[in-house]
C-alpha positions in Angstrom: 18.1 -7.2 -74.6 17.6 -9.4 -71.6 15.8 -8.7 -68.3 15.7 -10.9 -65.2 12.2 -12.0 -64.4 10.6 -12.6 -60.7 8.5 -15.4 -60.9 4.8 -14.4 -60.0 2.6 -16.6 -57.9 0.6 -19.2 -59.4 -2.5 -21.0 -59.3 -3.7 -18.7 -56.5 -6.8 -16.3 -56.4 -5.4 -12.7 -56.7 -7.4 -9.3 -57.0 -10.3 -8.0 -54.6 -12.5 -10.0 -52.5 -15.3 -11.2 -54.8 -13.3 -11.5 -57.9 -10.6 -14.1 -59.3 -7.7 -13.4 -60.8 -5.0 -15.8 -61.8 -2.0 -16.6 -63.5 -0.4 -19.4 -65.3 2.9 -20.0 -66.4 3.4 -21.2 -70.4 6.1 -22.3 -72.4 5.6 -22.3 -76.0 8.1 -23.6 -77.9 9.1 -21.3 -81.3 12.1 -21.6 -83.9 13.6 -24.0 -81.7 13.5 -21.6 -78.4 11.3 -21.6 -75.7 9.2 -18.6 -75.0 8.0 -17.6 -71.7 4.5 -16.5 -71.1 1.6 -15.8 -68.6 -2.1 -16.8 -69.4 -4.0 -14.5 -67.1 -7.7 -15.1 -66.8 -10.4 -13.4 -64.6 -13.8 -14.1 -64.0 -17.0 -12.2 -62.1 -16.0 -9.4 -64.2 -18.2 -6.1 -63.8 -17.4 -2.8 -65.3 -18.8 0.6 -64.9 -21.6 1.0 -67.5 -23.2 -2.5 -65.0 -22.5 -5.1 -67.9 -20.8 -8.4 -66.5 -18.5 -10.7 -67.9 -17.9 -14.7 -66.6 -14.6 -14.9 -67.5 -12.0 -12.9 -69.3 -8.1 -13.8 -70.3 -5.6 -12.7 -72.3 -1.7 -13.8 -72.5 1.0 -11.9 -72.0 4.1 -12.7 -73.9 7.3 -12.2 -71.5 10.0 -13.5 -73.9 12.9 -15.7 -75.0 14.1 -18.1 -71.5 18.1 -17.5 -71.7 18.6 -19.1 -68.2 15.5 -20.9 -66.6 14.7 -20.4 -62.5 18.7 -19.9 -62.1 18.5 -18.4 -58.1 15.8 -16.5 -56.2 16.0 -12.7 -55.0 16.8 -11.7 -51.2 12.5 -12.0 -50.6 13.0 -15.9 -52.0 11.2 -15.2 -55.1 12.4 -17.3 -58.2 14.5 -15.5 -61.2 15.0 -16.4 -64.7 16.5 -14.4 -67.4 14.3 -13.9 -70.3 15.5 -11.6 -73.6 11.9 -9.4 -75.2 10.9 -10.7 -78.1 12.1 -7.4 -80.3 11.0 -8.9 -84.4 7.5 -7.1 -85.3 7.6 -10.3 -87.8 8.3 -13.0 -84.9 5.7 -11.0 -82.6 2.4 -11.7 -85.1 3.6 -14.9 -85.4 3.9 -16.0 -82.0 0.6 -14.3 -81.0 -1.3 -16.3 -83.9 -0.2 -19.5 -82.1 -0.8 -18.2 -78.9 -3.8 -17.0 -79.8 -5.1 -20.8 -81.1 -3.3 -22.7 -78.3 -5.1 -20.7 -75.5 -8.4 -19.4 -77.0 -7.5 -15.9 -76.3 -7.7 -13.4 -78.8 -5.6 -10.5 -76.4 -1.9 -11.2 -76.7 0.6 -8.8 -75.6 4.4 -8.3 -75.3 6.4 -6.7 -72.7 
């Protein structure tokens, strides 16, 4: 099943004031397809019980591109078609090279 996918913005300081958050655009390349996915990270973390984290990230795996940046929405923001990665098989095996590529170890798939 395929979905068409807004491009988010990149390389630019998202969240509260204070914080960072940011994205980055991957392409991994698998089986001969190319796989779509977002390496979020976050640092000045601080969470309820008062501990603190420098920096947090985690990837999350979009899917298989079908058509790549094809035409932008009435807002101007860029669409490609991407098709969910649906194998439980494919799914640990893409997140144990994900995981080693980008020295994560939270992978998820949408």
């Amino acid at each position: 099943m395929s979905y068409v996918y807004i491009h988010l913005p990149e390389d630019r300081d998202i969240g509260f004031d204070g914080r960072s958050y940011s994205l980055k655009e991957g392409i991994l390349e698998y089986r001969g397809r190319k796989l779509l996915y977002l390496n979020s990270e976050a640092s000045a973390v601080s969470f309820c019980d008062r501990s603190y984290a420098y920096h947090l990230g985690s990837v999350n795996v979009k899917g298989y591109i079908v058509r790549w940046k094809f035409g932008a929405n009435e807002k101007g923001e860029v669409l490609s078609e991407i098709e969910s990665v649906i194998e439980e098989a494919e799914k640990q095996e893409i997140a144990k090279l994900l995981r080693a590529n980008q020295n994560v170890l939270g992978v998820h798939f949408f």
